[in-house]
C-alpha positions as CSV (number, residue, x, y, z in Angstrom):
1,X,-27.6,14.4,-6.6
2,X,-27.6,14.1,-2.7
3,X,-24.1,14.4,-1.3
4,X,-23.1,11.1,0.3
5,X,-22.7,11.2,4.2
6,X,-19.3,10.5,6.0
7,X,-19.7,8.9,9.0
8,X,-19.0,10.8,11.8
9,X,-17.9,8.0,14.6
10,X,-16.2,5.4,12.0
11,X,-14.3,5.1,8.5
12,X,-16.2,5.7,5.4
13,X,-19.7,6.5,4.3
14,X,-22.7,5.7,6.2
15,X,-23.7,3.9,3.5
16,X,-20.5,1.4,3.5
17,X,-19.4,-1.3,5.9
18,X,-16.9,-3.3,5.9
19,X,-17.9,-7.2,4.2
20,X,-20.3,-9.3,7.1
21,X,-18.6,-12.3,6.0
22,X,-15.8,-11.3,6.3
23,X,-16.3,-9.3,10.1
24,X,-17.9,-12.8,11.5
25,X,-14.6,-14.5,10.6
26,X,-12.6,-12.1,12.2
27,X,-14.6,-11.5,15.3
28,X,-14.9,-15.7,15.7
29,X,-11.0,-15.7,15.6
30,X,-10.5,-13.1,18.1
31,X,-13.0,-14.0,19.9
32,X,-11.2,-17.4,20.8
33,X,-7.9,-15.3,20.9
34,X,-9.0,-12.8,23.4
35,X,-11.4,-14.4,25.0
36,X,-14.3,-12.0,24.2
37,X,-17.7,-11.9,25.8
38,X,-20.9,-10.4,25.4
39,X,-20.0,-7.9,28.4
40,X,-17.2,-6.3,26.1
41,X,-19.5,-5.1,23.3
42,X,-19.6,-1.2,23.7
43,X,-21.1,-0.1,20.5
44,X,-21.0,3.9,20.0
45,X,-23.4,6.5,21.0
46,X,-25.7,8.2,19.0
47,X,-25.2,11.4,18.0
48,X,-28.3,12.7,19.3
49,X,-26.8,11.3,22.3
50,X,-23.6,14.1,21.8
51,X,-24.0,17.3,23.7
52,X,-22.8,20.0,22.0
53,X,-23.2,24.1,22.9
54,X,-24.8,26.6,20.4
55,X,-22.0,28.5,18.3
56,X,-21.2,31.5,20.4
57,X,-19.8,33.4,17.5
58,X,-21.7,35.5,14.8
59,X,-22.5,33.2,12.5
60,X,-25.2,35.5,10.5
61,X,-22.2,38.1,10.2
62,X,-20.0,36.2,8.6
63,X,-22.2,34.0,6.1
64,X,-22.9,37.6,5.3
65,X,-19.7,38.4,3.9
66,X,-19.1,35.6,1.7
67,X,-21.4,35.6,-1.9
68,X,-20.8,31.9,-2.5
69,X,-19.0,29.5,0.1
70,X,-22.2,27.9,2.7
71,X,-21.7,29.0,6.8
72,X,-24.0,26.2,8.4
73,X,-23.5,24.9,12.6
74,X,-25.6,22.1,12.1
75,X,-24.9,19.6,14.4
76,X,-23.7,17.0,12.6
77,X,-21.4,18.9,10.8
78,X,-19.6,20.5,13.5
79,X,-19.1,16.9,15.0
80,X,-18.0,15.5,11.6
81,X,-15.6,18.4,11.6
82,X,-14.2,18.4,14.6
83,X,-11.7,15.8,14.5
84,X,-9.7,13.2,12.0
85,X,-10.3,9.5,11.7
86,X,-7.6,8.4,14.6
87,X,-8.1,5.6,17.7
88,X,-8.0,8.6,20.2
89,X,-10.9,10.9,17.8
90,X,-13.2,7.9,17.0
91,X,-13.4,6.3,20.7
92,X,-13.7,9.9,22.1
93,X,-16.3,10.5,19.5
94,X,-17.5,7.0,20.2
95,X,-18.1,7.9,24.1
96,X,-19.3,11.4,23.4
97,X,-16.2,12.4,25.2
98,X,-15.3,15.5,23.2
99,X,-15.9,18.3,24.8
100,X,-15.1,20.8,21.9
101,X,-16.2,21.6,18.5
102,X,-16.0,24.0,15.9
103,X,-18.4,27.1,15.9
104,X,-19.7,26.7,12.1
105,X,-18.0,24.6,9.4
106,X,-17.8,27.0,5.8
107,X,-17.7,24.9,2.0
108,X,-15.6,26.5,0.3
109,X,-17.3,27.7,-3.4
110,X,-15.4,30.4,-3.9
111,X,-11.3,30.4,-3.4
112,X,-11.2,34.0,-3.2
113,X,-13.6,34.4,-0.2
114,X,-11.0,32.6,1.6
115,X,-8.9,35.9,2.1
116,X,-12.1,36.9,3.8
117,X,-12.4,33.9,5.9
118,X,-8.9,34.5,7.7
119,X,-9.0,39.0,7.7
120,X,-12.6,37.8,9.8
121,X,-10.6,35.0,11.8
122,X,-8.0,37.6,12.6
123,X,-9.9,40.8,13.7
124,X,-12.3,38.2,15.8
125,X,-9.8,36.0,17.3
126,X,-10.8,32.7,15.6
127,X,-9.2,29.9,14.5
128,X,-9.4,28.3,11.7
129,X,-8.8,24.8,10.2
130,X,-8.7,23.8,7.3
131,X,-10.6,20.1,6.3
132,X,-10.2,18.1,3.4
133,X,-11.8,14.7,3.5
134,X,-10.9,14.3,7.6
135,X,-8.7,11.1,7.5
136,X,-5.8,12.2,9.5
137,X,-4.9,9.5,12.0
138,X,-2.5,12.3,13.8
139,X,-4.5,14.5,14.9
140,X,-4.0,16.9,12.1
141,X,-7.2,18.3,12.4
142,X,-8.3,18.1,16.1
143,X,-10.2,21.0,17.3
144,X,-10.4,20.4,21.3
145,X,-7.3,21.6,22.6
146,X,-7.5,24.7,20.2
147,X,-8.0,28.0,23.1
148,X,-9.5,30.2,20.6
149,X,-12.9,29.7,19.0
150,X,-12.8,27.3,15.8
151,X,-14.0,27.5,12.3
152,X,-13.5,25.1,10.1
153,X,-12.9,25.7,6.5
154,X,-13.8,22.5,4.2
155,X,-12.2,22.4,0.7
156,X,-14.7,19.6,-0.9
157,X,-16.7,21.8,-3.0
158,X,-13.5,22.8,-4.3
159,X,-12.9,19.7,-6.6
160,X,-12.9,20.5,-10.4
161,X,-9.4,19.3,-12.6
162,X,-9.3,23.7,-13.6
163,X,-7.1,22.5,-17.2
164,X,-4.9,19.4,-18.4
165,X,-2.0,19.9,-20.9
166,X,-2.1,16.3,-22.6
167,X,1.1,16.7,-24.3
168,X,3.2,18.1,-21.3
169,X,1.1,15.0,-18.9
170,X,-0.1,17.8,-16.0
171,X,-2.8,19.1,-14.8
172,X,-4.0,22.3,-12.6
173,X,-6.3,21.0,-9.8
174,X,-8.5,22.4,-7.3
175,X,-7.4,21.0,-3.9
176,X,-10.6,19.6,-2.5
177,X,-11.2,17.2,-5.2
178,X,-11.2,13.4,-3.4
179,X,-9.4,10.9,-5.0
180,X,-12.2,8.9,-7.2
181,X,-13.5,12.1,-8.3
182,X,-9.7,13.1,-9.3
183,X,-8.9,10.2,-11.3
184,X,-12.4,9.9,-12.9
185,X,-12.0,13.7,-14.2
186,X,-8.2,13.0,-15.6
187,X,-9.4,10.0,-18.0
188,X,-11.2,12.5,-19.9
189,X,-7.6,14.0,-20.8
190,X,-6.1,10.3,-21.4
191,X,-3.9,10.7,-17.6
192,X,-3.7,9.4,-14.4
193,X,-2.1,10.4,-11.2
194,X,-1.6,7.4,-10.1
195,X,-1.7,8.2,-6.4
196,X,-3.2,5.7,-4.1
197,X,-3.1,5.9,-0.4
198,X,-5.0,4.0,1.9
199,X,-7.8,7.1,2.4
200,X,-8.2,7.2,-1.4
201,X,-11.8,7.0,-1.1
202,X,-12.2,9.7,1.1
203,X,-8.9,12.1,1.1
204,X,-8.3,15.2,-1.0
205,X,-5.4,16.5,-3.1
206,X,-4.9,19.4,-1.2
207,X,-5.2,17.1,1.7
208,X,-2.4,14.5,0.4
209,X,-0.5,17.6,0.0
210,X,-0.7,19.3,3.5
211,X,0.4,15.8,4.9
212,X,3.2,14.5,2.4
213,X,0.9,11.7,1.9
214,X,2.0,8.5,0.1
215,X,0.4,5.8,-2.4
216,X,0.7,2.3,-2.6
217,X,2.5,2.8,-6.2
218,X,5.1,5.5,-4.9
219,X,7.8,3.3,-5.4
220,X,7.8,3.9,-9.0
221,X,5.8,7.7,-8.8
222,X,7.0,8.8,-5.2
223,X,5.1,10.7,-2.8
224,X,2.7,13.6,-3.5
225,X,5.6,16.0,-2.8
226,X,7.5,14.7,-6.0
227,X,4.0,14.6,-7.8
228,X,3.5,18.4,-7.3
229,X,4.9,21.1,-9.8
230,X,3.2,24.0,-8.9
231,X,0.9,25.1,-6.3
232,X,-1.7,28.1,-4.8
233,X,-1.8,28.4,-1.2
234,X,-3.6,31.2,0.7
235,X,-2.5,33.2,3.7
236,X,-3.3,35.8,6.2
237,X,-0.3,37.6,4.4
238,X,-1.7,37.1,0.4
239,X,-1.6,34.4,-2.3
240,X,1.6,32.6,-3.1
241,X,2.0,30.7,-6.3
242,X,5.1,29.6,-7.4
243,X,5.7,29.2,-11.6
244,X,3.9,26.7,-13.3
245,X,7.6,24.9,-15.2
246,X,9.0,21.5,-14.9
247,X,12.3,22.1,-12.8
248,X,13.6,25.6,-11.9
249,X,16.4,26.9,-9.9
250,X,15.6,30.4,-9.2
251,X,15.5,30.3,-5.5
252,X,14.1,27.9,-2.7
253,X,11.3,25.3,-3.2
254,X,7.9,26.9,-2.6
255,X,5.9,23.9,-2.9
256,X,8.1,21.8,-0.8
257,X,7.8,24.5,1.8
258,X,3.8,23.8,2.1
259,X,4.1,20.3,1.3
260,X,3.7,19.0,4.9
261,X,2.9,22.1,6.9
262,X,-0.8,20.9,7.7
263,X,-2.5,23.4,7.4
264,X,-0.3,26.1,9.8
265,X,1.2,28.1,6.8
266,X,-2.4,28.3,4.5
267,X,-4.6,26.8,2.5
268,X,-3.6,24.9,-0.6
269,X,-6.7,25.6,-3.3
270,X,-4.8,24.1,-6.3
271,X,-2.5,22.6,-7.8
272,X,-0.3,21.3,-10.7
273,X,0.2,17.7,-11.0
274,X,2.4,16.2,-12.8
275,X,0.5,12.5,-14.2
276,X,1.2,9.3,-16.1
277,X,-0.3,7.3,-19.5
278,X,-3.0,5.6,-17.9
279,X,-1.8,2.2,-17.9
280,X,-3.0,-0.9,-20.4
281,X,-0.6,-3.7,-19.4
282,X,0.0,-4.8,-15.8
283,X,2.3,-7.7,-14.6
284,X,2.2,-9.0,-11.1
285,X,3.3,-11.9,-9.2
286,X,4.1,-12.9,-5.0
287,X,7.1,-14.9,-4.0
288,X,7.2,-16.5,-0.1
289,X,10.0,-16.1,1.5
290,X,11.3,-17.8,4.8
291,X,11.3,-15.1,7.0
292,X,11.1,-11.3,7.0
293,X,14.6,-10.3,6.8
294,X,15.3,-12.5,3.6
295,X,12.3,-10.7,1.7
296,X,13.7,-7.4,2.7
297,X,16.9,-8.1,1.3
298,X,15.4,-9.0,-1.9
299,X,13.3,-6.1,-2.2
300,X,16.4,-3.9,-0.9
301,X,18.1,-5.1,-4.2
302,X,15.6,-4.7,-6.4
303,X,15.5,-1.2,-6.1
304,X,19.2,-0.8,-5.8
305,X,19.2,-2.4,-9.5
306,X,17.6,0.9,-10.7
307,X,14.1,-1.3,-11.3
308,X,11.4,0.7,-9.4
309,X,8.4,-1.1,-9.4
310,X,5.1,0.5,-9.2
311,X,4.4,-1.9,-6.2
312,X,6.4,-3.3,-3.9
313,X,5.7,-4.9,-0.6
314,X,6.3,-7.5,2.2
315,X,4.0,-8.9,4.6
316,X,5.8,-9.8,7.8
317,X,5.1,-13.3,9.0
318,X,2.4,-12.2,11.6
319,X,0.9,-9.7,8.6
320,X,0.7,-12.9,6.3
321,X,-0.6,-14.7,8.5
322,X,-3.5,-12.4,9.5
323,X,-4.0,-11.5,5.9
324,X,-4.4,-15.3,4.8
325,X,-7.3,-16.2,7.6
326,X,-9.0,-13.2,6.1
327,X,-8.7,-13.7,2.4
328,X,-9.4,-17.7,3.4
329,X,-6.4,-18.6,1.7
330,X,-3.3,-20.9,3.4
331,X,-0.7,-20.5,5.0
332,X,2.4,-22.3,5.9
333,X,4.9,-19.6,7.1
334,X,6.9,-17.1,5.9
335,X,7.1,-13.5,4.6
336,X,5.2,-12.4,1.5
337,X,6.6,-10.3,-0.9
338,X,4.2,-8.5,-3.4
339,X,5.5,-7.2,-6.5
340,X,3.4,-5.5,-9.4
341,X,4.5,-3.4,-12.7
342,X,2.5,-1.4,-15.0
343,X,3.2,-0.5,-18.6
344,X,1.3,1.4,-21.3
345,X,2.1,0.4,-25.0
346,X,4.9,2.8,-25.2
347,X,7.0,0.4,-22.7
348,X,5.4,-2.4,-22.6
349,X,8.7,-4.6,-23.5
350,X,10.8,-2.3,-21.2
351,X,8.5,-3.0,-18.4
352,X,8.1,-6.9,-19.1
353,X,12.1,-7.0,-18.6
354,X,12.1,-5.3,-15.8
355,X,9.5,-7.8,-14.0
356,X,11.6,-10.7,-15.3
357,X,14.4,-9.7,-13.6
358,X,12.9,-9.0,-10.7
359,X,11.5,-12.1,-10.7
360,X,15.0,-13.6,-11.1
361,X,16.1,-11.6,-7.9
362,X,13.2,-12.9,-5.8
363,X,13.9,-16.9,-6.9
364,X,18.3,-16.1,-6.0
365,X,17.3,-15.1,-2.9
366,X,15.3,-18.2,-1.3
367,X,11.8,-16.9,-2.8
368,X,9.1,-19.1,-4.0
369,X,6.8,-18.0,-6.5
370,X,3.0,-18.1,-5.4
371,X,1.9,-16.3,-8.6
372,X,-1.2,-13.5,-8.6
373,X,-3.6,-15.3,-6.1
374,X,-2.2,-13.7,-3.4
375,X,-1.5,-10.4,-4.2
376,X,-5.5,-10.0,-5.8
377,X,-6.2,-11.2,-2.4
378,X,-4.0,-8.2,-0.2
379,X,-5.6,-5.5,-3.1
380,X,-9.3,-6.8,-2.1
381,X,-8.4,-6.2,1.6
382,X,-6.6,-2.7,0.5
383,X,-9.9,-0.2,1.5
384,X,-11.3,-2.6,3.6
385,X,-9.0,-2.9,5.9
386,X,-10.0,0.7,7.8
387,X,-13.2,-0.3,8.1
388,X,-12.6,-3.7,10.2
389,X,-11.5,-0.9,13.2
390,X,-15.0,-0.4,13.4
391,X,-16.4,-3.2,14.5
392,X,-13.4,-4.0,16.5
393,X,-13.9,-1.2,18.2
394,X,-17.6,-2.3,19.4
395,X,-15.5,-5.2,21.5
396,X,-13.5,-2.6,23.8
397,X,-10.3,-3.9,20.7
398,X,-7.8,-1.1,20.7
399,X,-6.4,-1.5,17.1
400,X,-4.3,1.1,15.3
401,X,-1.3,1.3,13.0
402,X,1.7,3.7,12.8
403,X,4.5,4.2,10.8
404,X,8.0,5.2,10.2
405,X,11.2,5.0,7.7
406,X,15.2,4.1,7.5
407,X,17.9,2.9,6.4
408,X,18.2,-0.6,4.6
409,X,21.5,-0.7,7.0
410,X,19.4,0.5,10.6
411,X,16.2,-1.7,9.0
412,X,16.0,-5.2,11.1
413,X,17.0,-3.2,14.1
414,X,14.5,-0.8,14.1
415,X,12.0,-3.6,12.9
416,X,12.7,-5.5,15.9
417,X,13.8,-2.6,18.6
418,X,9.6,-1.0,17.7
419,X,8.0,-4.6,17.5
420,X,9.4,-5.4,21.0
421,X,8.0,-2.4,22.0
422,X,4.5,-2.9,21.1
423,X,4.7,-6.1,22.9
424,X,5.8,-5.2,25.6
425,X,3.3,-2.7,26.1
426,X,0.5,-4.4,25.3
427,X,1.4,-8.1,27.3
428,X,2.2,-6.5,30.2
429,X,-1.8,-5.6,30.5
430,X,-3.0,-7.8,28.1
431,X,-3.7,-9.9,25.3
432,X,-2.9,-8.9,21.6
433,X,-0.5,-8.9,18.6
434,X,1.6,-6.6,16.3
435,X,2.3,-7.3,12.7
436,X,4.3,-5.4,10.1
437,X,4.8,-4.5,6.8
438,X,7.3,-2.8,4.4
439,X,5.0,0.0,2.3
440,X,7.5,2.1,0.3
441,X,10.9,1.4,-0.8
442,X,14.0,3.3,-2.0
443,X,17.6,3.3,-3.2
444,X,18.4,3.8,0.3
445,X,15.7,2.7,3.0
446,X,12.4,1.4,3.5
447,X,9.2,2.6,5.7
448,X,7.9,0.1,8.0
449,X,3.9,0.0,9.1
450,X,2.8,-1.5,12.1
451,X,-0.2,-2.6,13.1
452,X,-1.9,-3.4,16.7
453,X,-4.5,-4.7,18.4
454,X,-5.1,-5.2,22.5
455,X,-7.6,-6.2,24.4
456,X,-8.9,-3.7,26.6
457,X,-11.5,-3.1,29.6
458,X,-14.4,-0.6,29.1
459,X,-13.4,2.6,29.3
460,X,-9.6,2.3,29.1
461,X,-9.2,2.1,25.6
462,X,-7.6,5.1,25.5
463,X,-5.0,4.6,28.6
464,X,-4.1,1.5,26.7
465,X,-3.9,3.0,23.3
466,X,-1.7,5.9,24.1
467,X,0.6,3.4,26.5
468,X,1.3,1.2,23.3
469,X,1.9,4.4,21.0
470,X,4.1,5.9,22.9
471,X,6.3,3.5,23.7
472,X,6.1,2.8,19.9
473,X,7.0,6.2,18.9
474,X,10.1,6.5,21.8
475,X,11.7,3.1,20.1
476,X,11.2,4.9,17.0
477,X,12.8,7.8,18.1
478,X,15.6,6.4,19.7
479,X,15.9,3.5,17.4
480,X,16.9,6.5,14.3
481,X,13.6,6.3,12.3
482,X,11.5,9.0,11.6
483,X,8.6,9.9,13.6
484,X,6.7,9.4,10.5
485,X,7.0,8.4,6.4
486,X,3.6,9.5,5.3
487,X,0.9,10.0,8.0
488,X,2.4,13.1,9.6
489,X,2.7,15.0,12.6
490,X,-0.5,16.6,13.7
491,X,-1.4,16.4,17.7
492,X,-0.3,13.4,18.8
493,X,3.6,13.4,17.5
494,X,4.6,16.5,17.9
495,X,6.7,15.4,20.9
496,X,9.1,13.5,18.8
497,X,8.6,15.9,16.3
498,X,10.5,18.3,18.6
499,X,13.3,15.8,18.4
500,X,13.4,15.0,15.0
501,X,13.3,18.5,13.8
502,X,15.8,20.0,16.2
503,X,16.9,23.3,15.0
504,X,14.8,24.0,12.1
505,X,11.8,23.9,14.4
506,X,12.9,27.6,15.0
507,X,13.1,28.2,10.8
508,X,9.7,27.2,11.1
509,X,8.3,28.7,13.7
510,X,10.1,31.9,12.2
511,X,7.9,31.4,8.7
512,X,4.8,31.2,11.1
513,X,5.5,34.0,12.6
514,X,5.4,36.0,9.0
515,X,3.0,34.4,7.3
516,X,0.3,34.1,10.3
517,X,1.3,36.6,12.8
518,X,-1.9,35.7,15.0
519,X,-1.7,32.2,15.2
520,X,-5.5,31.6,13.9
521,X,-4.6,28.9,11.2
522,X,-4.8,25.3,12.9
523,X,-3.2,26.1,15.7
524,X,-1.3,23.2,17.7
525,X,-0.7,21.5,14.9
526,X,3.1,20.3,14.6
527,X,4.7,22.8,16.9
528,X,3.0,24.8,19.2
């Protein structure tokens, strides 16, 4: 069967758009809001339109070292492969603005050639990066700024489950595997991950990994990290494995210690997860609330009653709004809260109790129940929603999102302190809006996701963008989140990074230092 093409200036297959309905709504609303016009459609390039150099290195050498994994610099695939799925990659890409790209993109077939991958990266003085499905939105996998010459390394013909152990619920999995793919092989064992983020469709285990990724259900599962009980990872210094047991306390945490690294310590290949019963019961309800803060203390006590439901959100009353015009629902103020359990026939009951009494919560604190409508709605719109940036790009729309976490105590604050911030930024040049939403919650804090959108003039889009993000990112900073909950660090926040890491930056810049002495894998990325 014909692999399926990614596109290479958008979200997604080529073969996938986001719903026409649906994107003649939207564009008619902004379009009144904004005050579009025909002169502010700027629809991409082609890529035959993308100038791009021959590969300078010697391709033919190393193809001739590996038995299995495929060498190709096709053109294509050394654009595809030369950056993530961010505002700054795709309107770059978009304007045939990038000026760099890898030498020659190598599938993976065969995990042990990797070791010769990296000795050849080493005694040549090449780079290399390694690509899962490509949907950083950090600049995790940027190539341009990157002095050496690039390889990339991509992991997606790695993607088999290797073995399941039904009775102890994990499973050892190859790292490239894409998240469809993933779930469809673990049914055969009677298992589920459970692991859901936004990039589903397109991202990779290994990639979830590398980038601490989390799911829309990791308020009962967690994030990858806590999904991980063993794992491969290959270096310019060897293999490392760590033990393949449930909990262990002889020494450090080895996973943990590549779980976010991005690339810059080695390449995950595998695996073990630890998975679920797939679920056969599923209970889920919305509740209106009038205003933000009142939802947020509901969900805040939810969790603090030990009840960790597998979903668990709230729409801000700017993100309910926008998320009612496009479902075509109503809406007459408020905050939406979005709450969903799941339950096998083990703990069916168990489960059903702890929805009621959730439920309870909600009504005590001022919430009205709006029942499933709305919540089927906000799942529809789930995968979509990447793909809407598209076609908003084609009307010079500068639209991202970006994330952090804190405490329930710091939450309002930092809510309003980045909020104001965006605004800011974006009315003092333009027209636009910011709207939020609360994505993962625990005993102690919550993550907040914003999204934006700005009106910009041709060929400023990414002036604008960076002016909004930055001043997002400096509230964030010096309003006591994080620099980020689940998208990571790559390129483009590695200045608050710096910040937010303080001293342990020099621990790991220390591990760099022995476990890639010459700097070749993804360079740039984090720390410099």
């Amino acid at each position: 069967m014909e692999k399926r093409k990614v596109k290479w200036n958008g979200w997604g297959y080529e073969d996938e758009e986001y719903p026409k309905d649906k994107a003649k709504k939207i564009t008619e609303i902004l379009s009144g809001f904004l005050g579009l016009s025909k002169d502010d459609f700027s629809p991409s390039i082609t890529l035959d339109k993308i100038k791009i150099e021959p590969p300078k290195l010697n391709i033919e050498e190393l193809q001739k070292k590996l038995k299995n994994s495929q060498v190709t610099s096709d053109k294509y695939e050394r654009v595809l492969h030369s950056s993530g799925k961010s505002y700054k990659n795709l309107i770059r890409l978009r304007k045939g603005k990038v000026k760099k790209f890898p030498e020659a993109v190598i599938y993976i077939k065969d995990k042990r050639e990797i070791e010769t991958i990296l000795e050849w990266c080493e005694k040549n003085k090449v780079a290399c990066v390694p690509y899962g499905g490509g949907t950083s939105v950090v600049g995790g996998v940027d190539v341009e700024d990157i002095e050496k010459p690039v390889i990339t390394c991509d992991l997606t013909e790695l993607n088999r489950v290797i073995s399941a152990d039904e009775k102890s619920l994990t499973a050892k999995v190859e790292a490239g595997v894409r998240g469809p793919h993933l779930e469809e092989q673990l049914r055969k064992f009677r298992m589920a991950l459970r692991h859901y983020p936004q990039s589903f469709m397109l991202s990779t285990l290994g990639g979830w990994i590398a980038s601490r990724s989390a799911g829309h259900f990791s308020s009962r599962y967690g994030k990858i990290e806590e999904m991980i009980q063993s794992i491969e990872v290959i270096t310019p210094k060897g293999v490392i494995r760590n033990f393949d047991v449930p909990a262990t306390a002889c020494g450090p945490d080895i996973p943990h210690l590549f779980a976010g690294s991005e690339g810059t310590l080695g390449i995950i290949v595998s695996a073990t997860v630890k998975c679920h019963r797939i679920p056969t019961k599923k209970f889920s309800t919305s509740f209106v609330f009038p205003d933000f803060q009142s939802a947020c203390e509901a969900a805040r006590i939810i969790i603090q009653s030990e009840i960790n439901p597998p979903l668990l959100r709230i729409l801000d009353e700017r993100e309910f709004m926008i998320s009612s015009l496009v479902s075509g629902g109503t809406f007459n103020g408020g905050s939406l809260l979005l709450l969903g359990f799941e339950a096998d026939e083990e703990n069916e009951k168990a489960v059903e109790a702890e929805f009621e009494k959730s439920k309870e919560i909600c009504q005590k604190l001022g919430g009205k129940e709006e029942g499933k409508r709305k919540l089927d709605d906000w799942k529809n719109e789930y995968f979509e929603q990447p793909y809407l940036r598209d076609i908003l790009m084609d009307f010079c729309i500068v639209v991202d999102t970006l994330e952090t976490a804190t405490n329930w105590s710091n939450l309002m604050k930092l809510y309003d302190k980045v909020k104001s911030a965006i605004e800011n930024a974006i009315f003092s040049r333009t027209l636009g809006g910011v709207s939020c939403r609360v994505t993962h919650v625990y005993t102690s804090g919550a993550s907040l996701y914003f999204s934006f959108f700005a009106k910009s003039k041709k060929d400023e889009e990414e002036e604008l963008w960076w002016e909004i993000k930055k001043s997002a990112s400096d509230a964030i900073s010096e309003g006591g989140g994080t620099i980020s909950h689940h998208h990571g660090v790559g390129r483009d926040h590695k200045k608050w990074a710096e910040i937010e890491l303080k001293d342990s930056l020099t621990l790991l810049k220390g591990i760099k230092e022995f476990l890639d002495p010459h700097k070749i894998l993804n360079p740039g990325a984090i720390f410099d």
